[in-house]
C-alpha positions as CSV (number, residue, x, y, z in Angstrom):
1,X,20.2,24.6,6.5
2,X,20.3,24.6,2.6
3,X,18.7,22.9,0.1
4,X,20.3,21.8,-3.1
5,X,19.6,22.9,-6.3
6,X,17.7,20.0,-7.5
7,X,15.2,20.7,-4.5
8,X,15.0,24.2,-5.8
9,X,13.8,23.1,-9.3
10,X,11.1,21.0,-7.8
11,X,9.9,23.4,-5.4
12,X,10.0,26.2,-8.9
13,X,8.4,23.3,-10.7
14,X,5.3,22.8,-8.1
15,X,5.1,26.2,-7.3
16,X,4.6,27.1,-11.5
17,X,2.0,24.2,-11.6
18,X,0.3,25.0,-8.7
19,X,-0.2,28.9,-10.3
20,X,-1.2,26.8,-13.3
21,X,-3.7,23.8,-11.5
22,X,-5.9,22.3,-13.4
23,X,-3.6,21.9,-17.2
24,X,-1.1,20.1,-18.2
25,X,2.5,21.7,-18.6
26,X,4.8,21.3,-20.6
27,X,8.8,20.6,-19.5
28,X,10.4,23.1,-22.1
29,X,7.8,25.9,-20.7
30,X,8.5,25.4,-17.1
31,X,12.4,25.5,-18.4
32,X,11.4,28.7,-20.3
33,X,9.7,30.2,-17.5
34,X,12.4,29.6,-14.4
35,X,15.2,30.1,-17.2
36,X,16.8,26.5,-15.8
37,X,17.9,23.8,-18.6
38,X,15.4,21.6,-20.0
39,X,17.6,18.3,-19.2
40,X,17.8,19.1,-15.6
41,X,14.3,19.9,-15.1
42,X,13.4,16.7,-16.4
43,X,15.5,14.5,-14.3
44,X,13.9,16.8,-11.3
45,X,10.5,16.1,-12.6
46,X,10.9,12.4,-12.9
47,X,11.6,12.2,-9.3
48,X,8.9,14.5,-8.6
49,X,6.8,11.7,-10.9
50,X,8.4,8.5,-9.3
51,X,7.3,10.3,-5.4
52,X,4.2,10.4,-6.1
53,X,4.2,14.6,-6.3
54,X,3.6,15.1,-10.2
55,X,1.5,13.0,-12.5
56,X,2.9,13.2,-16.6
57,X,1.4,12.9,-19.4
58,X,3.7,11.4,-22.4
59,X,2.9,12.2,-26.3
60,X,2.7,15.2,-28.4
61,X,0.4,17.2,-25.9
62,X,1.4,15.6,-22.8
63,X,3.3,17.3,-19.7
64,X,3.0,17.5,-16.3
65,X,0.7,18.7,-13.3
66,X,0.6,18.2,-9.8
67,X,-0.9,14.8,-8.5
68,X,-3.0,16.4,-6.1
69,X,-4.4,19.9,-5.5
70,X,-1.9,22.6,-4.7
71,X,-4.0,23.0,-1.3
72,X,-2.7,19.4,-0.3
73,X,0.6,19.0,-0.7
74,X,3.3,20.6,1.6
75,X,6.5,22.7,0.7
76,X,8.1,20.4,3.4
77,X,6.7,17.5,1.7
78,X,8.5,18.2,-1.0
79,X,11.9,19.3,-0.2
80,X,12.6,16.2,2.4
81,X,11.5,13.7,-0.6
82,X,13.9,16.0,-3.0
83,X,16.8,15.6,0.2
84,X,16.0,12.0,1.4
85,X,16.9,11.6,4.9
86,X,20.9,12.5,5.4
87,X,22.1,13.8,8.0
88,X,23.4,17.6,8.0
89,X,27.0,16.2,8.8
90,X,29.0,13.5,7.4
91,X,29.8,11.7,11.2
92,X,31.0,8.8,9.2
93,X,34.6,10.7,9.2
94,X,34.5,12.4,12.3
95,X,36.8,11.5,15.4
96,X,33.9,11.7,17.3
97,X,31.4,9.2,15.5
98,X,29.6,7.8,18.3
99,X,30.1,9.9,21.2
100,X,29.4,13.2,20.1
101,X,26.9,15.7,21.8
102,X,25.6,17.7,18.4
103,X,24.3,14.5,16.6
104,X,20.7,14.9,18.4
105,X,21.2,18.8,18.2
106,X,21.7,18.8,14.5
107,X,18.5,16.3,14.2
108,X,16.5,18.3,16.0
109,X,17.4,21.5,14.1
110,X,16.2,19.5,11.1
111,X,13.5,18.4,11.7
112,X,12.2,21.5,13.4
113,X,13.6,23.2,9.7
114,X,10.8,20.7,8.3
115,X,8.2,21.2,10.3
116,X,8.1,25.2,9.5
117,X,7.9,23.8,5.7
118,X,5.1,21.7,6.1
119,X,3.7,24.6,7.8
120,X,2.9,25.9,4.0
121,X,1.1,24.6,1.3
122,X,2.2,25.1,-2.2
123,X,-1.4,26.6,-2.9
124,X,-0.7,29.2,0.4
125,X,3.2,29.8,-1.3
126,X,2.0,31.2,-4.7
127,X,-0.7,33.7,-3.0
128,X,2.2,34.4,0.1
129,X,2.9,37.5,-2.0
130,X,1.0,39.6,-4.0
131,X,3.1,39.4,-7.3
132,X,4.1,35.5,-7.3
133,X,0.9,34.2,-9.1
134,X,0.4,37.0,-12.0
135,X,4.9,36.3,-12.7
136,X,4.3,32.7,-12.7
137,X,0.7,32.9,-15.0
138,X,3.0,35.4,-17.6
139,X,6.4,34.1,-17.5
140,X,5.5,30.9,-19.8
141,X,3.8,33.1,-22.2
142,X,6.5,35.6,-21.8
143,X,9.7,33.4,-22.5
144,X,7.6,31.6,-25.6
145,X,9.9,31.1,-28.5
């Protein structure tokens, strides 16, 4: 299974405001900080807003942070509101569609994909290795203009 970019952002968006709980954060640091174009993050943060993930904060000091404590919300959570509910394969165009013996396979294999997601929090991601939380707490300060 892979996951698209844009669930990729989110998960480096939550993951930098989990290591930065408690403030709000700015769009153009986390763009600093992952390196990843300011315009894209915020289209991935606005769905991240509109699911109920991130809360924002408009005006001159405003930005984001996570809508509920880092310990709460699953990596799994995340990535299947970021992916919606497809299906790995298009059966729409397939000879098969209908009769074939994978479709319950491949649904299976997803959700069991999920499951191991929701295993971890976004709190028990950023302490998973030693190193994540320090390069997340410097690499806003460290990519300031």
């Amino acid at each position: 299974m892979r996951l698209s970019k844009f669930t990729d952002y989110a998960l480096r968006v939550c993951l930098y405001l989990a290591a930065h709980e408690g403030r709000l954060v700015s769009i153009s640091e986390i763009s600093r900080a992952h390196e990843v174009s300011q315009s894209n993050l915020m289209k991935v943060v606005n769905q991240l807003v509109d699911h109920g993930v991130l809360q924002s904060t408009r005006g001159r000091s405003g930005g984001v942070r996570l809508a509920h404590c880092a310990s709460d919300i699953l990596v799994g959570q995340v990535a299947r509101k970021m992916e919606g509910d497809a299906a790995l394969v298009d059966c729409d165009s397939c000879i098969l569609r209908g009769s074939c013996g994978l479709v319950r396979v491949l649904r299976e294999a997803k959700d069991a994909f999920y499951a191991n997601l929701d295993r971890v929090t976004l709190r028990d991601a950023v302490g998973a290795h030693p190193r994540t939380l320090d390069i997340l707490l410097g690499a806003g300060a460290a990519h300031a203009p």
